[in-house]
CHARMM internal coordinates of N, CA and C (Angstrom, degrees):
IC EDIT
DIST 1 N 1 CA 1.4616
DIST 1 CA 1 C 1.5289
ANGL 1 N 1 CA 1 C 111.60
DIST 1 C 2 N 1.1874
ANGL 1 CA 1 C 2 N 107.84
DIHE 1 N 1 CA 1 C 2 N 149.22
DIST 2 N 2 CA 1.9289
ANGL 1 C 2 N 2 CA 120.11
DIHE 1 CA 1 C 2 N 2 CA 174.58
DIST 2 CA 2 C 1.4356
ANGL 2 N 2 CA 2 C 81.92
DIHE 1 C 2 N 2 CA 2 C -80.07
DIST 2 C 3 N 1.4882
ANGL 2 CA 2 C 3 N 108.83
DIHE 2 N 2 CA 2 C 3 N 131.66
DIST 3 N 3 CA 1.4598
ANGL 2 C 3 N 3 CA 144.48
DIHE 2 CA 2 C 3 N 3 CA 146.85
DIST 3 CA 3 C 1.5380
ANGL 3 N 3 CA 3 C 107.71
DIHE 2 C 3 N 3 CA 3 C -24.24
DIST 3 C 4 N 1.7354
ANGL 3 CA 3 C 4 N 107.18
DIHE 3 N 3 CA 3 C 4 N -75.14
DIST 4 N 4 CA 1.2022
ANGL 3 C 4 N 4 CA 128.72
DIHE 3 CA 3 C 4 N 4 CA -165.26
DIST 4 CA 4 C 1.5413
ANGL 4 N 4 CA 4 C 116.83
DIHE 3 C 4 N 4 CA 4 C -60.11
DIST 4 C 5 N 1.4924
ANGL 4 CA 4 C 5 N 96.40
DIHE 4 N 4 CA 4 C 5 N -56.68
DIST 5 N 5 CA 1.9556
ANGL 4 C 5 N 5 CA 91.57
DIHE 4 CA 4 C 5 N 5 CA 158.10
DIST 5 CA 5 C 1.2492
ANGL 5 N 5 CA 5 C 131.21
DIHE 4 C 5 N 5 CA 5 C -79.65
DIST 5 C 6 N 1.3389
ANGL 5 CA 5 C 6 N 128.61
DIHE 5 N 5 CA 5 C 6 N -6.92
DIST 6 N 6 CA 1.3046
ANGL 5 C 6 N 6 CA 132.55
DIHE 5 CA 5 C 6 N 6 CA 141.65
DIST 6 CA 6 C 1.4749
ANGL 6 N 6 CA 6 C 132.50
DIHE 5 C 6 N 6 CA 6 C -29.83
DIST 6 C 7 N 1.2814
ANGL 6 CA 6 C 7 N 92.13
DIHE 6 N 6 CA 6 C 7 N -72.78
DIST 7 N 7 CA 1.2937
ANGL 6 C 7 N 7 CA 110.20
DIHE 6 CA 6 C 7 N 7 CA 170.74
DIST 7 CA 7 C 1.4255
ANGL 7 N 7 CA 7 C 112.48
DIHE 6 C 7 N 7 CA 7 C -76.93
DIST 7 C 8 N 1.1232
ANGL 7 CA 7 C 8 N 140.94
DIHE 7 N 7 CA 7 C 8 N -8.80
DIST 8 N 8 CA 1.6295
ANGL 7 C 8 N 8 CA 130.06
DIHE 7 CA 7 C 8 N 8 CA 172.95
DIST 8 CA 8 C 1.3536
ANGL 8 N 8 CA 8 C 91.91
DIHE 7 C 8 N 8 CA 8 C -92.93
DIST 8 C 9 N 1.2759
ANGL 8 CA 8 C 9 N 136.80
DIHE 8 N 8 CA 8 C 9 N -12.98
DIST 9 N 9 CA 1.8505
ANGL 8 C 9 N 9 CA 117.62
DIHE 8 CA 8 C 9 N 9 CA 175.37
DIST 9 CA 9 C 1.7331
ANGL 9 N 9 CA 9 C 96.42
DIHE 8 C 9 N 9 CA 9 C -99.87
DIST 9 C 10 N 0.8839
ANGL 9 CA 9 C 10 N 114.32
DIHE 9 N 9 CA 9 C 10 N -20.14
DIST 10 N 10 CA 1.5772
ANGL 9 C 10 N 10 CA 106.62
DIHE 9 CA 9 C 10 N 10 CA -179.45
DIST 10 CA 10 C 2.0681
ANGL 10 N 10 CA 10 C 96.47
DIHE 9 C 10 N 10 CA 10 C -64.41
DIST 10 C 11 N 1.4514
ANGL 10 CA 10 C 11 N 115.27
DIHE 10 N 10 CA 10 C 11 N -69.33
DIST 11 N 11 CA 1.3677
ANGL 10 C 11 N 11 CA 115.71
DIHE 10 CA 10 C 11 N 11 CA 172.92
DIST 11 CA 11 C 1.4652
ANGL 11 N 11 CA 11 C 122.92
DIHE 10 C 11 N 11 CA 11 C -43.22
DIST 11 C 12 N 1.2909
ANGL 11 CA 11 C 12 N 107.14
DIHE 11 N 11 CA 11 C 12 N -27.09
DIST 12 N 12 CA 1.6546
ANGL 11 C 12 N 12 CA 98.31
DIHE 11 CA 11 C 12 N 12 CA 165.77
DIST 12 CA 12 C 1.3433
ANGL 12 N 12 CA 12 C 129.75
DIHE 11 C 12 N 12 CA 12 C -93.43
DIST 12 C 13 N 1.3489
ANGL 12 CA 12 C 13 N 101.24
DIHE 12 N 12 CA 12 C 13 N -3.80
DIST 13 N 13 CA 1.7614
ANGL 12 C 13 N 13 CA 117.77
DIHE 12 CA 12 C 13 N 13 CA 168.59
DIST 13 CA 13 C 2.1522
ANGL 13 N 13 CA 13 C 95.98
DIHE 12 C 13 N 13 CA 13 C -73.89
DIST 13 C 14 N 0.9665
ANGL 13 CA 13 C 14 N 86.27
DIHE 13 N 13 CA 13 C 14 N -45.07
DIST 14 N 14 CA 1.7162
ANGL 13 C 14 N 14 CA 86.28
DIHE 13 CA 13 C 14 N 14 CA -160.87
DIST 14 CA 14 C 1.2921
ANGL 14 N 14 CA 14 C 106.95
DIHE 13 C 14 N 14 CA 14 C -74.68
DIST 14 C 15 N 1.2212
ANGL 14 CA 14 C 15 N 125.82
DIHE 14 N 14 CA 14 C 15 N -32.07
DIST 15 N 15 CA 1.4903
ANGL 14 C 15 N 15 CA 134.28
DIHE 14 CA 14 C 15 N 15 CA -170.12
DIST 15 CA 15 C 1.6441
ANGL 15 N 15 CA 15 C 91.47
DIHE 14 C 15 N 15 CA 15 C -78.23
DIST 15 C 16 N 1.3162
ANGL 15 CA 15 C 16 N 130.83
DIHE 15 N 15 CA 15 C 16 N -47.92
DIST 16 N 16 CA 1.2207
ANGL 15 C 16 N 16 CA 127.38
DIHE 15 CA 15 C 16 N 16 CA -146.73
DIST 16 CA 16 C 1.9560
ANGL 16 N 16 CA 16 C 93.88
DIHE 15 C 16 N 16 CA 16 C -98.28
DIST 16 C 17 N 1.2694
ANGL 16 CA 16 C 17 N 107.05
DIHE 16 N 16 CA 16 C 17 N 1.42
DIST 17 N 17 CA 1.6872
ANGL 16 C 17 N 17 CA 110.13
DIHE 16 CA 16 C 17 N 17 CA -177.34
DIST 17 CA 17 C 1.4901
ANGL 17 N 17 CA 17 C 99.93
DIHE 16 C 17 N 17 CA 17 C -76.10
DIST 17 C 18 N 1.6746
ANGL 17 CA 17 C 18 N 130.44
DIHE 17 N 17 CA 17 C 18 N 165.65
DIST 18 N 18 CA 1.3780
ANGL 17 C 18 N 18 CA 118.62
DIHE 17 CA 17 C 18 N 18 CA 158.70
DIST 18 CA 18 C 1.7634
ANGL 18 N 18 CA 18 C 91.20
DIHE 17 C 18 N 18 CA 18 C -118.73
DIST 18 C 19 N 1.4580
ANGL 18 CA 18 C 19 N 91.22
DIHE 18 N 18 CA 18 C 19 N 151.53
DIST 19 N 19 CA 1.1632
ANGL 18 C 19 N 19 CA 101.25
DIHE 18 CA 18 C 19 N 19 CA 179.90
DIST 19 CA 19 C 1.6884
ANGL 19 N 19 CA 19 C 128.33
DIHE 18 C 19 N 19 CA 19 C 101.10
DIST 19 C 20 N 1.3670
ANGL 19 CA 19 C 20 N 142.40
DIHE 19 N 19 CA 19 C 20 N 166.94
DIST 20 N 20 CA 1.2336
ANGL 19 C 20 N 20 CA 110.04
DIHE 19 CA 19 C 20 N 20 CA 133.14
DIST 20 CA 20 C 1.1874
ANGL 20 N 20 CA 20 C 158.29
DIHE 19 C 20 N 20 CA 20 C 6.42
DIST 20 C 21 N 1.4137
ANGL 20 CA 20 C 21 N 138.46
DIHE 20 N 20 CA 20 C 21 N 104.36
DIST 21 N 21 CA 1.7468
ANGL 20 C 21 N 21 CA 136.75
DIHE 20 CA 20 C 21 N 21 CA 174.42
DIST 21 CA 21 C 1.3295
ANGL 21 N 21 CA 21 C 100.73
DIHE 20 C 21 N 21 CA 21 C -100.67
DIST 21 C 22 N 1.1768
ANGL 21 CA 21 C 22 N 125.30
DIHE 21 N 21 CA 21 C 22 N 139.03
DIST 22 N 22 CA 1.7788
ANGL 21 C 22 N 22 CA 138.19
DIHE 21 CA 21 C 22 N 22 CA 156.82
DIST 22 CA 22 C 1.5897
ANGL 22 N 22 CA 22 C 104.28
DIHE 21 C 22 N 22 CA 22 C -108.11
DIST 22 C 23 N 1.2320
ANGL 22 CA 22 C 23 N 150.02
DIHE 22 N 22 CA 22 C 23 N 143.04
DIST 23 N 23 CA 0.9137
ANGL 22 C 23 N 23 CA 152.30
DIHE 22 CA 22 C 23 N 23 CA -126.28
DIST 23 CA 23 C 1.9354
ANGL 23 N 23 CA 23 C 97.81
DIHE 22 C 23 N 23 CA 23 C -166.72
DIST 23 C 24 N 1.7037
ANGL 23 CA 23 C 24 N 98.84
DIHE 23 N 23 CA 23 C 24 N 83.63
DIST 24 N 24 CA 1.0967
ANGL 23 C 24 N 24 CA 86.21
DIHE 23 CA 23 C 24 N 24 CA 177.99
DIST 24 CA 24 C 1.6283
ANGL 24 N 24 CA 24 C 119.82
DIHE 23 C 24 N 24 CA 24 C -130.52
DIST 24 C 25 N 1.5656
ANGL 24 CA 24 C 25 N 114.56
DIHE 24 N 24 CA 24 C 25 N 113.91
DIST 25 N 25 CA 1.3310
ANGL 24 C 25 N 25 CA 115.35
DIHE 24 CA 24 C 25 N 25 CA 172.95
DIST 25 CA 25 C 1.3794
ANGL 25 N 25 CA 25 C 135.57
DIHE 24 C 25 N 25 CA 25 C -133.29
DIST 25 C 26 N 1.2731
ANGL 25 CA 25 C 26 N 119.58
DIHE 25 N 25 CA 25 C 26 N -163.92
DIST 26 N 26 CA 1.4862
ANGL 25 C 26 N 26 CA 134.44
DIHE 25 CA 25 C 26 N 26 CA -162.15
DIST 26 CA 26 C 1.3106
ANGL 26 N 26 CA 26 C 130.80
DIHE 25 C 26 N 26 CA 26 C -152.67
DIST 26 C 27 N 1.2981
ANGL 26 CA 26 C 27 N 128.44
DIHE 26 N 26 CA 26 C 27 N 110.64
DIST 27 N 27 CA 1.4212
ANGL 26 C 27 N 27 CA 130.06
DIHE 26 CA 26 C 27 N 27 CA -179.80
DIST 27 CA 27 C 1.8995
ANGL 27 N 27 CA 27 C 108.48
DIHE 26 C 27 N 27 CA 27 C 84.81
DIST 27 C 28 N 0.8824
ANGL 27 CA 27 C 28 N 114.70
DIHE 27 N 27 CA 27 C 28 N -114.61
DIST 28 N 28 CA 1.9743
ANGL 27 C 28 N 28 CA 108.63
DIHE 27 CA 27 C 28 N 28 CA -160.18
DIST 28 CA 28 C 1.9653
ANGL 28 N 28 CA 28 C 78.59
DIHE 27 C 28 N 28 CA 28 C -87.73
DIST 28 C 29 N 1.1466
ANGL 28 CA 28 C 29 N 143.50
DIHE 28 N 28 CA 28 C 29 N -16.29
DIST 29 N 29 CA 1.5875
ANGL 28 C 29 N 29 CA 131.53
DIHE 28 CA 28 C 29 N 29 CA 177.14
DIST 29 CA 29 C 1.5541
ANGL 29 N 29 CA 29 C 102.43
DIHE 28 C 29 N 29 CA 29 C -69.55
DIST 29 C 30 N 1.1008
ANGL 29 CA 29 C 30 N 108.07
DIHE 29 N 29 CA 29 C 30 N -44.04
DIST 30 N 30 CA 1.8631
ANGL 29 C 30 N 30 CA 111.66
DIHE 29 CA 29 C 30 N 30 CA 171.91
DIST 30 CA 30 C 1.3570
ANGL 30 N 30 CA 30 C 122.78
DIHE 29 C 30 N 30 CA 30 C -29.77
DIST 30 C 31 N 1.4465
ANGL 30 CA 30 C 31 N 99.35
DIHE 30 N 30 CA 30 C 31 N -45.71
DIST 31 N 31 CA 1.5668
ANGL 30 C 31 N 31 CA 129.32
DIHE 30 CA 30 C 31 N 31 CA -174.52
DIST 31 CA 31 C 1.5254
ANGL 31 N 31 CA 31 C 90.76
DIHE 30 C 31 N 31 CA 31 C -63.50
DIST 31 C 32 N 1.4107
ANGL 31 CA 31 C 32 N 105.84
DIHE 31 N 31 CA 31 C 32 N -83.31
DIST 32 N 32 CA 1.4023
ANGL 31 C 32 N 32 CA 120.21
DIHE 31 CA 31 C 32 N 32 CA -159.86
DIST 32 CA 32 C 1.7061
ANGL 32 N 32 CA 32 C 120.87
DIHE 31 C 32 N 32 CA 32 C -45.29
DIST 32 C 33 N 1.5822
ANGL 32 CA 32 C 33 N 100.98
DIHE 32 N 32 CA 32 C 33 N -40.09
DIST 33 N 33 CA 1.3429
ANGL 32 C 33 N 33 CA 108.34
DIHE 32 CA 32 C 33 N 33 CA 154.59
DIST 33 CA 33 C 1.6058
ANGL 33 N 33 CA 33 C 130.59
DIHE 32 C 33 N 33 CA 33 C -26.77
DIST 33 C 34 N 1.1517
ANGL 33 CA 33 C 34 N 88.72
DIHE 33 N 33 CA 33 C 34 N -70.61
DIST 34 N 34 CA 1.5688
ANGL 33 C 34 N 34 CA 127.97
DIHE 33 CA 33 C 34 N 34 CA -174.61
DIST 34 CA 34 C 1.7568
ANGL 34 N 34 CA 34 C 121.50
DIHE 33 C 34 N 34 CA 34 C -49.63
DIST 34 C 35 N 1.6997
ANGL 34 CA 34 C 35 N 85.06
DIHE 34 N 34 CA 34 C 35 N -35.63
DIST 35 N 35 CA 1.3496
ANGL 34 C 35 N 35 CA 99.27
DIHE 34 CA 34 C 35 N 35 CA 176.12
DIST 35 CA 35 C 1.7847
ANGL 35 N 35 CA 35 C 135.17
DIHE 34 C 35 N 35 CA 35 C -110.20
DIST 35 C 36 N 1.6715
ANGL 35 CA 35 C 36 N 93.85
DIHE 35 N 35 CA 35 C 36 N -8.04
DIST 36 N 36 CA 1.4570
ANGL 35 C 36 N 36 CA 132.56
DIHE 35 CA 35 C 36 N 36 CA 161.93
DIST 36 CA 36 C 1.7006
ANGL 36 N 36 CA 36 C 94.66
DIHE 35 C 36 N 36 CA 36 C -74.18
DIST 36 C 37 N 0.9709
ANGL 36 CA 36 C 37 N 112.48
DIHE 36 N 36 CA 36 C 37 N -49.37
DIST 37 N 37 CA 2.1999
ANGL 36 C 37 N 37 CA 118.04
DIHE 36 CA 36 C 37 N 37 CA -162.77
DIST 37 CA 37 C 1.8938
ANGL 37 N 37 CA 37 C 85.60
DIHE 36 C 37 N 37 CA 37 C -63.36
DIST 37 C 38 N 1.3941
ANGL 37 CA 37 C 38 N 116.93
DIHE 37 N 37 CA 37 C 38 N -39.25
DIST 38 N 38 CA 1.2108
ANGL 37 C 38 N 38 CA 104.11
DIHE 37 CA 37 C 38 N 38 CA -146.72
DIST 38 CA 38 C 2.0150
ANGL 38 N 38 CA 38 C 112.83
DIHE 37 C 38 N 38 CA 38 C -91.27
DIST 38 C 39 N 1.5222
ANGL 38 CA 38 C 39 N 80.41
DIHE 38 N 38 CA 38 C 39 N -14.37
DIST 39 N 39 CA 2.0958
ANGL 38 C 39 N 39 CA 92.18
DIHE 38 CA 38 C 39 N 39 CA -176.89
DIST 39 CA 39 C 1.5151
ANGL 39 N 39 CA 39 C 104.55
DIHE 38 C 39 N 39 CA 39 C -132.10
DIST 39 C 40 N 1.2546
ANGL 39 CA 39 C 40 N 110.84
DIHE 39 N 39 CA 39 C 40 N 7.81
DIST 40 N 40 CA 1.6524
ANGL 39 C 40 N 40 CA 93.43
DIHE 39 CA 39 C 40 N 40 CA 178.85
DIST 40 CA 40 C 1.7829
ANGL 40 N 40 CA 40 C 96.58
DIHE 39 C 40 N 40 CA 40 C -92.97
DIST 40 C 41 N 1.4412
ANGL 40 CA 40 C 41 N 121.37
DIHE 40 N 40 CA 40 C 41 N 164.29
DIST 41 N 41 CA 1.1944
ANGL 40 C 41 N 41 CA 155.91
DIHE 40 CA 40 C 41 N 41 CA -177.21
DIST 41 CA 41 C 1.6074
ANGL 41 N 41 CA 41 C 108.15
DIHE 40 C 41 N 41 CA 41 C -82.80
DIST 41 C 42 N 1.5651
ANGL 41 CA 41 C 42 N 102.82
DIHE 41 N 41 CA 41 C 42 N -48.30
DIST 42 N 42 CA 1.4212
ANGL 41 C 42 N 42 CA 94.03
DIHE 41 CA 41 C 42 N 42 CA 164.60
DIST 42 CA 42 C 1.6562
ANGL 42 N 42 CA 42 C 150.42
DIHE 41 C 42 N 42 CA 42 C -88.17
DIST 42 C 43 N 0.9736
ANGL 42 CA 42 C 43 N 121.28
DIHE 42 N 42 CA 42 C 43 N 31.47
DIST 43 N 43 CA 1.5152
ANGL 42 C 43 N 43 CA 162.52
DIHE 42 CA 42 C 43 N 43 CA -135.60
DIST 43 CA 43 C 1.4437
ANGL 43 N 43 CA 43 C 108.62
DIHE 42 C 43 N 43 CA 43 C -105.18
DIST 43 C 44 N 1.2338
ANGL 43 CA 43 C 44 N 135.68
DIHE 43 N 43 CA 43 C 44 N 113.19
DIST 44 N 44 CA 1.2357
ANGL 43 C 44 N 44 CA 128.57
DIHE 43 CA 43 C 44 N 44 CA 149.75
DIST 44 CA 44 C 1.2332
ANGL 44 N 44 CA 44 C 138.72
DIHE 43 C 44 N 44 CA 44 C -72.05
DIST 44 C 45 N 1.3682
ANGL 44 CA 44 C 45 N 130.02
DIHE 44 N 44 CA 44 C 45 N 98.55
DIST 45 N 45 CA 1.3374
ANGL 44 C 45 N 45 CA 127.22
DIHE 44 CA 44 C 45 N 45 CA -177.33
DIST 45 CA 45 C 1.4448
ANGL 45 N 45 CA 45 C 136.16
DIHE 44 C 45 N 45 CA 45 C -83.71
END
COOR INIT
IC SEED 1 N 1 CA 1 C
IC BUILD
């Protein structure tokens, strides 16, 4: 997978969720997690 569209459908899953996100993965999603947690806007820190 491209990084970049990866992660721009992951942020529009979450933005467009109501409620709460839990964020749970495994193997190359770990990554993507990891790197969505670290530049997305919607993010709890």
């Amino acid at each position: 997978p491209l990084r970049g569209d990866w992660s721009a459908r992951l942020d529009e899953v979450v933005v467009d969720t109501h409620g709460p996100v839990v964020l749970v993965a495994h193997s190359l999603g770990c990554i993507l997690a990891a790197w969505w947690a670290a530049h997305s806007q919607h993010t709890a820190k």
